[in-house]
DRENDO-1510 file (C-alpha; in Angstrom, 1 decimal, always signed):
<recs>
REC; n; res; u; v; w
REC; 1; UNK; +2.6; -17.6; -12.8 .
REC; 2; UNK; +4.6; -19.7; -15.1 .
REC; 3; UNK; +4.4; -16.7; -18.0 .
REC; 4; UNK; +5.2; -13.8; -15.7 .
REC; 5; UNK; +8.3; -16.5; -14.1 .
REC; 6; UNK; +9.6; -16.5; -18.1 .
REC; 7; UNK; +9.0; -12.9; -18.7 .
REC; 8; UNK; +10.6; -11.9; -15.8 .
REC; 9; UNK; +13.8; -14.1; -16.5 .
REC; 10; UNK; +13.7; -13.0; -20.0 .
REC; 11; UNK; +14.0; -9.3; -19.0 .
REC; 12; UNK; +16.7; -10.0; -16.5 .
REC; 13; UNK; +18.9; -12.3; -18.9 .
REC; 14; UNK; +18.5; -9.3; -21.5 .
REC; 15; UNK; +19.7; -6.9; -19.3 .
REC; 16; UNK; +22.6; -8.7; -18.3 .
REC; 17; UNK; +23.5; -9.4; -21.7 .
REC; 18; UNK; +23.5; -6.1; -22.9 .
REC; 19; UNK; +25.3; -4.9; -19.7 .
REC; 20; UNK; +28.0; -7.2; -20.9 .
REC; 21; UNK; +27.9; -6.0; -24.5 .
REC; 22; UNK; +28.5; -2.4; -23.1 .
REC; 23; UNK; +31.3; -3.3; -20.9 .
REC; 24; UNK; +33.3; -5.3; -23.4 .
REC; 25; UNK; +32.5; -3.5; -26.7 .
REC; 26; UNK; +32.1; -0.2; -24.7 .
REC; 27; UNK; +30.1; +3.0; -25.1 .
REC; 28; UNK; +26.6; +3.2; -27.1 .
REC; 29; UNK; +28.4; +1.1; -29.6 .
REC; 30; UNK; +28.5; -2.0; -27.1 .
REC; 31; UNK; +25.1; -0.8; -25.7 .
REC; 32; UNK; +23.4; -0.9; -29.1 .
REC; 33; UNK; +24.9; -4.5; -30.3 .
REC; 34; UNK; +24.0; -5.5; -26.8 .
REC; 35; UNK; +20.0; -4.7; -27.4 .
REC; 36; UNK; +20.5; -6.2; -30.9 .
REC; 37; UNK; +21.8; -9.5; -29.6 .
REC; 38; UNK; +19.5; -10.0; -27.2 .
REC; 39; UNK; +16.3; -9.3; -29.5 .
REC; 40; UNK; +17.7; -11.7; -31.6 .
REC; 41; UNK; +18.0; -14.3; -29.4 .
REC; 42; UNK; +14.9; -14.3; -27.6 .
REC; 43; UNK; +13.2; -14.3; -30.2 .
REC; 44; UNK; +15.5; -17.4; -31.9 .
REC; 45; UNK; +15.1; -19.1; -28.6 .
REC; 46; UNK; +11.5; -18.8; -28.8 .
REC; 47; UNK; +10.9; -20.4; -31.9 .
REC; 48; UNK; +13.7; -22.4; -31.9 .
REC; 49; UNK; +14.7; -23.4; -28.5 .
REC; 50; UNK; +13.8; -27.2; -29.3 .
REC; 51; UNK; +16.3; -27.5; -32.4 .
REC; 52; UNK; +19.1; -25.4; -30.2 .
REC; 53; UNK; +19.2; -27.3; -27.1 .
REC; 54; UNK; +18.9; -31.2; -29.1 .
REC; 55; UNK; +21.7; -29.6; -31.8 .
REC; 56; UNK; +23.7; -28.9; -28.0 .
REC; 57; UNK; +23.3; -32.8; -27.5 .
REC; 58; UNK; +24.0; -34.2; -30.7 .
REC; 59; UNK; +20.3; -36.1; -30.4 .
REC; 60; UNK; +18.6; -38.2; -33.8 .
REC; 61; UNK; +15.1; -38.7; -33.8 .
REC; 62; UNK; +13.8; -42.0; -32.8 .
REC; 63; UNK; +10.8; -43.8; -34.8 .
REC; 64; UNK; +8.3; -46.2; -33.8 .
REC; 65; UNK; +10.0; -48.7; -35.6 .
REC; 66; UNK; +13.8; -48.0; -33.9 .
REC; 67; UNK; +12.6; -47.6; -30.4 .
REC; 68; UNK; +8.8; -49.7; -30.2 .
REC; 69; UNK; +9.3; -49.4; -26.5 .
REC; 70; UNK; +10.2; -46.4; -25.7 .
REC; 71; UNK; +7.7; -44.6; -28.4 .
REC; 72; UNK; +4.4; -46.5; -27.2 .
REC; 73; UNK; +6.0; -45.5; -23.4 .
REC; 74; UNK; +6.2; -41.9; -24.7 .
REC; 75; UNK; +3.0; -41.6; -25.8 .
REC; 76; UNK; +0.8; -43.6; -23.3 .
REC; 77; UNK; +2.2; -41.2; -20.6 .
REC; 78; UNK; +1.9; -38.3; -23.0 .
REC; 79; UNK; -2.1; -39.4; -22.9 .
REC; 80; UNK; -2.3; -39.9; -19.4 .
REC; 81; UNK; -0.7; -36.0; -18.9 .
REC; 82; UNK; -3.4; -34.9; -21.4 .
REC; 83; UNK; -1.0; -33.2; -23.7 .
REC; 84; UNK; +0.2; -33.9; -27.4 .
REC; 85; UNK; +3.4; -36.6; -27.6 .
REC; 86; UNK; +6.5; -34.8; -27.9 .
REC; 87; UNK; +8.9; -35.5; -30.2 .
REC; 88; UNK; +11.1; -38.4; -29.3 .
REC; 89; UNK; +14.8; -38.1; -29.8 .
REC; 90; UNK; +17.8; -40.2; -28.6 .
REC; 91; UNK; +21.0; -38.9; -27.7 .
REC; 92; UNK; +24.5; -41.1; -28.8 .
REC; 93; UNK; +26.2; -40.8; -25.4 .
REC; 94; UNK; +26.5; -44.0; -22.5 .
REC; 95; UNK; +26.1; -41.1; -19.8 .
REC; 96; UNK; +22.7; -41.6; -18.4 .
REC; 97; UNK; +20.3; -38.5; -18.6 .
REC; 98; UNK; +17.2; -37.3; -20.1 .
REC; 99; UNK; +16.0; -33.6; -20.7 .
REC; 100; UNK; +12.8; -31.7; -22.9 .
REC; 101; UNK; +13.0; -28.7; -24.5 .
REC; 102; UNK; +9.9; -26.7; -26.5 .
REC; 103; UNK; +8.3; -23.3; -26.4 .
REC; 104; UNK; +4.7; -25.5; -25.4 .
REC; 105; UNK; +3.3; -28.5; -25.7 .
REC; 106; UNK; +2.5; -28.4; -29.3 .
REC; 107; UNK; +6.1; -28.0; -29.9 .
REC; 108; UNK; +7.7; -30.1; -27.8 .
REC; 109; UNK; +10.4; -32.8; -27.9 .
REC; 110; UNK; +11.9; -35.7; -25.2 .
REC; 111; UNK; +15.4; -36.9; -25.8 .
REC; 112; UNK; +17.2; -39.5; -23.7 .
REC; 113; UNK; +20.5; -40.7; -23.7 .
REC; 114; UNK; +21.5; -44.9; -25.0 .
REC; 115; UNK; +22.9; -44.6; -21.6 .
REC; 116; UNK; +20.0; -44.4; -19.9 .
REC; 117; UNK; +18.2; -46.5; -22.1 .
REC; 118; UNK; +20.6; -49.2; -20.9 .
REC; 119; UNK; +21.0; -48.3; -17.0 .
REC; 120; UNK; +17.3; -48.0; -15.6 .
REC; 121; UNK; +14.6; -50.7; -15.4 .
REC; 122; UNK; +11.5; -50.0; -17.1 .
REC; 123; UNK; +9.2; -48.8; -14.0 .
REC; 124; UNK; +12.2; -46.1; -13.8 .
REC; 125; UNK; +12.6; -45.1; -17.1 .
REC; 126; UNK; +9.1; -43.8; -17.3 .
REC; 127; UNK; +9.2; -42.3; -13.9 .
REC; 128; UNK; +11.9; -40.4; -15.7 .
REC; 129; UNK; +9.5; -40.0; -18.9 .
REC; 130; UNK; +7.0; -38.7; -16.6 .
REC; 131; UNK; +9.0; -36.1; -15.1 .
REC; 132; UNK; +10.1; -34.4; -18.4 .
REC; 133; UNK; +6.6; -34.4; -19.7 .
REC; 134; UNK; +6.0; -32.6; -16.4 .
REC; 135; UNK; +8.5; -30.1; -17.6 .
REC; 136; UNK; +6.5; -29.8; -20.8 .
REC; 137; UNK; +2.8; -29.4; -19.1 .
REC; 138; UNK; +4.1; -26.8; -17.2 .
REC; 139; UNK; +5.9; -24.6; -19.8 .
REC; 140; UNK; +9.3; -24.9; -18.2 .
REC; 141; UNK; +11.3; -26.0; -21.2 .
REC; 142; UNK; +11.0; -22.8; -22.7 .
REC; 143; UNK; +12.5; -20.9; -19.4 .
REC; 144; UNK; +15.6; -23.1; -19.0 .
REC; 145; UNK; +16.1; -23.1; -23.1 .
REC; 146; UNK; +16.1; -19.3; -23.3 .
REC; 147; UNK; +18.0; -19.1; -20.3 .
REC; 148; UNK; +20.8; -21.7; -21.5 .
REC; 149; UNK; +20.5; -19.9; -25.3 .
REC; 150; UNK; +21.0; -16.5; -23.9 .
REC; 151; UNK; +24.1; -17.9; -21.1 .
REC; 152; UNK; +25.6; -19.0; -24.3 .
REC; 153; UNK; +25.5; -15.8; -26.3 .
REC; 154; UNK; +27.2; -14.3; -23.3 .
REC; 155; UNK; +29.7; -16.2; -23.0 .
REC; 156; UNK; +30.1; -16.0; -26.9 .
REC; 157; UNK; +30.8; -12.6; -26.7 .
REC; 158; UNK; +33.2; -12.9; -23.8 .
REC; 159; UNK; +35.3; -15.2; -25.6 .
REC; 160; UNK; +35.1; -12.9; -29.0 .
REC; 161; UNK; +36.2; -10.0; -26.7 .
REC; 162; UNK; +38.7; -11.8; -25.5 .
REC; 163; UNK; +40.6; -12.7; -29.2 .
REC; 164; UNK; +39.4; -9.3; -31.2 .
REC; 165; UNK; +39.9; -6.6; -28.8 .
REC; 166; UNK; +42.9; -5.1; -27.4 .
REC; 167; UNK; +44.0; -5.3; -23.8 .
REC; 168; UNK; +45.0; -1.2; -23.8 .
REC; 169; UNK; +43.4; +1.7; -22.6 .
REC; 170; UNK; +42.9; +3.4; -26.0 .
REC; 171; UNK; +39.4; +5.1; -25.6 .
REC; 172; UNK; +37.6; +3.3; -28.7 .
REC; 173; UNK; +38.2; +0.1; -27.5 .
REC; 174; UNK; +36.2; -1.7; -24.5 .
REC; 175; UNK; +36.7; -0.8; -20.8 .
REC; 176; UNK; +39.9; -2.7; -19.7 .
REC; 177; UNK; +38.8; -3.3; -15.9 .
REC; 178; UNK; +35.5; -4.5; -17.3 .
REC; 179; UNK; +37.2; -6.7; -20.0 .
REC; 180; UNK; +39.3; -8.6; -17.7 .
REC; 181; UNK; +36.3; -8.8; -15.2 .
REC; 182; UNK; +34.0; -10.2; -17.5 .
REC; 183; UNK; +36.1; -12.5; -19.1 .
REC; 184; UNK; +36.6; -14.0; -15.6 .
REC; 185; UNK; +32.9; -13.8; -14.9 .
REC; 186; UNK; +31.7; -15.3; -18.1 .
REC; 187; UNK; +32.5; -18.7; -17.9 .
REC; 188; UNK; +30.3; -19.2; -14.8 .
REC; 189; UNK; +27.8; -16.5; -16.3 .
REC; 190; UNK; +26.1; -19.5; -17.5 .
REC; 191; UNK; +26.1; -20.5; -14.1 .
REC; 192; UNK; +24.9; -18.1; -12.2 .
REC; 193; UNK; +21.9; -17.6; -14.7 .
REC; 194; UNK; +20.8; -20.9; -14.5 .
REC; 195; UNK; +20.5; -20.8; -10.7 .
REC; 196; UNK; +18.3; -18.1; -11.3 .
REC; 197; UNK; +15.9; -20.7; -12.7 .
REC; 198; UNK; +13.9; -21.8; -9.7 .
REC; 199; UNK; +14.8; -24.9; -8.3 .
REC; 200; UNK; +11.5; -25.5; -7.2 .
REC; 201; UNK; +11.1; -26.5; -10.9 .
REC; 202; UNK; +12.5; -29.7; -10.7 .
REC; 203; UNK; +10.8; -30.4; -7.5 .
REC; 204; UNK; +7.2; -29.5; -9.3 .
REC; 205; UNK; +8.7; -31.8; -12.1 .
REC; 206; UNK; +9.0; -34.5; -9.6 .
REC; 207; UNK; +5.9; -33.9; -8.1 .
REC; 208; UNK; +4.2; -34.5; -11.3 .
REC; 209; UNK; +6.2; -37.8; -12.4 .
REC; 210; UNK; +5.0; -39.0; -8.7 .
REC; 211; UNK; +1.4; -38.3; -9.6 .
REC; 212; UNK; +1.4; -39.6; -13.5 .
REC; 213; UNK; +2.8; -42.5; -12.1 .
REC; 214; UNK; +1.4; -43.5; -9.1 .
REC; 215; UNK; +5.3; -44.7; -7.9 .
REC; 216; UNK; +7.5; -42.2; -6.9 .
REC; 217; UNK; +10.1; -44.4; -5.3 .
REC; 218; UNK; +10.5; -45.5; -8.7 .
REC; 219; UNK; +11.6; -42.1; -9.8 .
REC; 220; UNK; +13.6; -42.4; -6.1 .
REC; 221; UNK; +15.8; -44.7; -7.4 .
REC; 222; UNK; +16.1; -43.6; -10.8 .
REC; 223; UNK; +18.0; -39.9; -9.5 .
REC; 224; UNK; +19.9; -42.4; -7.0 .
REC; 225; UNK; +21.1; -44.4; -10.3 .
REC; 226; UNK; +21.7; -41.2; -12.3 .
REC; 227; UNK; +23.4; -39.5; -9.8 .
REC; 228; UNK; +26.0; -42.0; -9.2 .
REC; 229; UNK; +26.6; -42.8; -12.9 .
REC; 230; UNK; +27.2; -39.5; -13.2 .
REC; 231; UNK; +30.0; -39.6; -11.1 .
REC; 232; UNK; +31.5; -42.2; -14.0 .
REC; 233; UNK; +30.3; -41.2; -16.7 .
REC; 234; UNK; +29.8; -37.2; -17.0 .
REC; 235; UNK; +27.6; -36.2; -20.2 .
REC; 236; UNK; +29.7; -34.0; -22.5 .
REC; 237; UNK; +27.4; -31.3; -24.1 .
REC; 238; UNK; +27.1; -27.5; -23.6 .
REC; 239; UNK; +27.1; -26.8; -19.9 .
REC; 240; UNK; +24.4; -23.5; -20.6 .
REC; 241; UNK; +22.1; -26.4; -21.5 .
REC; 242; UNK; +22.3; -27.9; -17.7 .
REC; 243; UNK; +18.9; -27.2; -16.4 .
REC; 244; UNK; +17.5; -29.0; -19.2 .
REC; 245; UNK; +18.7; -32.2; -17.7 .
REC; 246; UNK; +16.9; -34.6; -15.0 .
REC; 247; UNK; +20.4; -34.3; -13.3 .
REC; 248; UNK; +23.3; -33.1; -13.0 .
REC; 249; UNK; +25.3; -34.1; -15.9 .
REC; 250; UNK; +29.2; -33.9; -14.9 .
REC; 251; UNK; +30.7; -35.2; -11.3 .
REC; 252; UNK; +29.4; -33.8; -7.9 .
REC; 253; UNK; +32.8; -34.3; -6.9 .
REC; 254; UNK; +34.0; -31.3; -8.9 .
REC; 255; UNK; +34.1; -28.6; -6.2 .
REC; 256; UNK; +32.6; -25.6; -8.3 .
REC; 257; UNK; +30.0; -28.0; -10.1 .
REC; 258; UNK; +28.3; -29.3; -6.7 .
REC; 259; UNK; +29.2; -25.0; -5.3 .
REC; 260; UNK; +27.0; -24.1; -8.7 .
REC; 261; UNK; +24.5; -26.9; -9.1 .
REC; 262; UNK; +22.3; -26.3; -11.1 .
REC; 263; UNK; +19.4; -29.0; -9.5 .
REC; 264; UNK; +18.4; -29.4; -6.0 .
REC; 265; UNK; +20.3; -32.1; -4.2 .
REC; 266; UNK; +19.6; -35.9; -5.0 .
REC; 267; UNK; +19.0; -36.7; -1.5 .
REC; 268; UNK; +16.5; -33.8; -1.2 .
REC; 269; UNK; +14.7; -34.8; -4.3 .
REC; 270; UNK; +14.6; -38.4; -2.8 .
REC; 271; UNK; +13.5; -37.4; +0.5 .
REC; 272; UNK; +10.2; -35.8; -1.0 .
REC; 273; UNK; +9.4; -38.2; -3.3 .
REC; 274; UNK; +9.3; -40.9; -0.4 .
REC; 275; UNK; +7.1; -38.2; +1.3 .
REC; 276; UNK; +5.0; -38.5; -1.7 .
REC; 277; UNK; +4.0; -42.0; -1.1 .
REC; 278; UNK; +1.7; -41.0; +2.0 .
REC; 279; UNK; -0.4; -38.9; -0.5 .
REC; 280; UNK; -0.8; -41.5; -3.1 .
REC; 281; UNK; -2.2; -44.8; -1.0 .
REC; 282; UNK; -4.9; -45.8; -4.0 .
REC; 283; UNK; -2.0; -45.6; -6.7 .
REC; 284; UNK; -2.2; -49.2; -8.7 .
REC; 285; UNK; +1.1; -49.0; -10.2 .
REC; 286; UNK; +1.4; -52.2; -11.1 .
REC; 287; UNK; -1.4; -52.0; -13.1 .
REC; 288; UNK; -0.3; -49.1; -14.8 .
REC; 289; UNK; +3.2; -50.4; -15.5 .
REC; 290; UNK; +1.6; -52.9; -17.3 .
REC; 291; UNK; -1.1; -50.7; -19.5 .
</recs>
């Protein structure tokens, strides 16, 4: 299901793409650099969508020896989850927020933020570890990095269009109803594509963390924390790249950020989690906290 969800989104973010191509560029012309751009990007995105989305953050890998802690964290959840350890990477930001990226689990990578590093308590920090290697078991980093890859190239080309072609009617150059529509629509092109990324992926996600964990109040608390030091402290990155975070990244009290989110409501994720806690009663999470 999770292969025919990123074939399907692939197809749909291609056609859009080239649709914009042809309506900016105009004729076959636009049509043709339209199919180009998209072949080359899904197939960039495929085998690079790890480097592209931690280039988006600015994040440095992090050794055993510059983050013991975190890396043995990493990897004893990584074991638990039954899947290779990810690359570990830390972003230089104080916004608190976390995100993996990878075409599968061989190739796969975990970056968090020193802000988060600093905010949560350790119990929460690995519920949040947890829920991005549930990302990774389930192949959705490679869905939300193509989508975010192929967002950006639109909105690349919008903003070229906007600087290289003429605003006339001359018949060589791009459709000028179509220009000025797009170049309004592109900025929240990004937007709109990420939405078409199933929400139900970060519930899954948080699912998962609740069962490789055994606590998911802890992760409960951790969305409450990120949420409102969001509100502070926005994360300052690419915005195609929002999906790829555990939340969302800039201030629900910007109007067309909480019309637009790109992740289910806190309080929703919160209230199943707390659900969750009936289905786990033999969960020893204590003990595993301190495995």
């Amino acid at each position: 299901m999770n292969q025919f969800k990123t074939v399907a989104l692939l197809g749909l973010l291609s056609g859009l793409l080239i649709s914009v191509s042809y309506l900016l560029i105009g004729g076959s012309t636009g049509a043709l650099i339209g199919v180009t751009l998209a072949a080359v990007t899904n197939i960039g995105s495929w085998y690079y969508s790890d480097r592209i989305a931690l280039a988006a953050y600015r994040a440095q890998p992090a050794t055993l020896n510059q983050a013991p802690e975190l890396y043995h964290m990493v990897r004893r959840l990584s074991d638990r989850a039954g899947i290779p350890m990810p690359a570990l990477y830390i972003v230089p930001s104080p916004s608190a927020n976390a995100f993996a990226t990878g075409r599968d689990p061989e190739h796969a990578a975990v970056a968090v933020t020193e802000g988060i590093l600093n905010l949560l308590p350790r119990d929460e920090l690995e519920a949040v570890i947890a829920h991005e290697l549930s990302h990774i078991l389930n192949r959705d980093t490679l869905t939300q990095a193509v989508a975010a890859t192929i967002a950006g190239a639109i909105s690349f080309i919008a903003q070229m269009a906007f600087w290289f072609f003429p605003m006339g009617g001359d018949d060589d150059g791009p459709n000028p109803l179509g220009l000025i529509l797009t170049l309004f629509l592109a900025p929240i092109a990004a937007t709109v594509i990420q939405l078409g990324i199933s929400r139900t992926r970060e519930f899954a996600a948080d699912a998962g963390s609740a069962r490789l964990t055994g606590n998911p109040r802890a992760l409960a608390r951790a969305l409450e924390r990120l949420s409102s030091s969001a509100e502070t402290i926005p994360i300052q990155g690419n915005p195609a790249f929002e999906p790829l975070l555990i939340a969302n990244g800039f201030s629900t009290r910007q109007f067309l950020a909480n019309l637009f989110s790109t992740h289910p409501s806190t309080e929703a994720r919160v209230e199943r989690l707390l659900k969750l806690e009936g289905d786990l009663p033999g969960a020893d999470v204590g003990n595993f906290i301190r495995s």
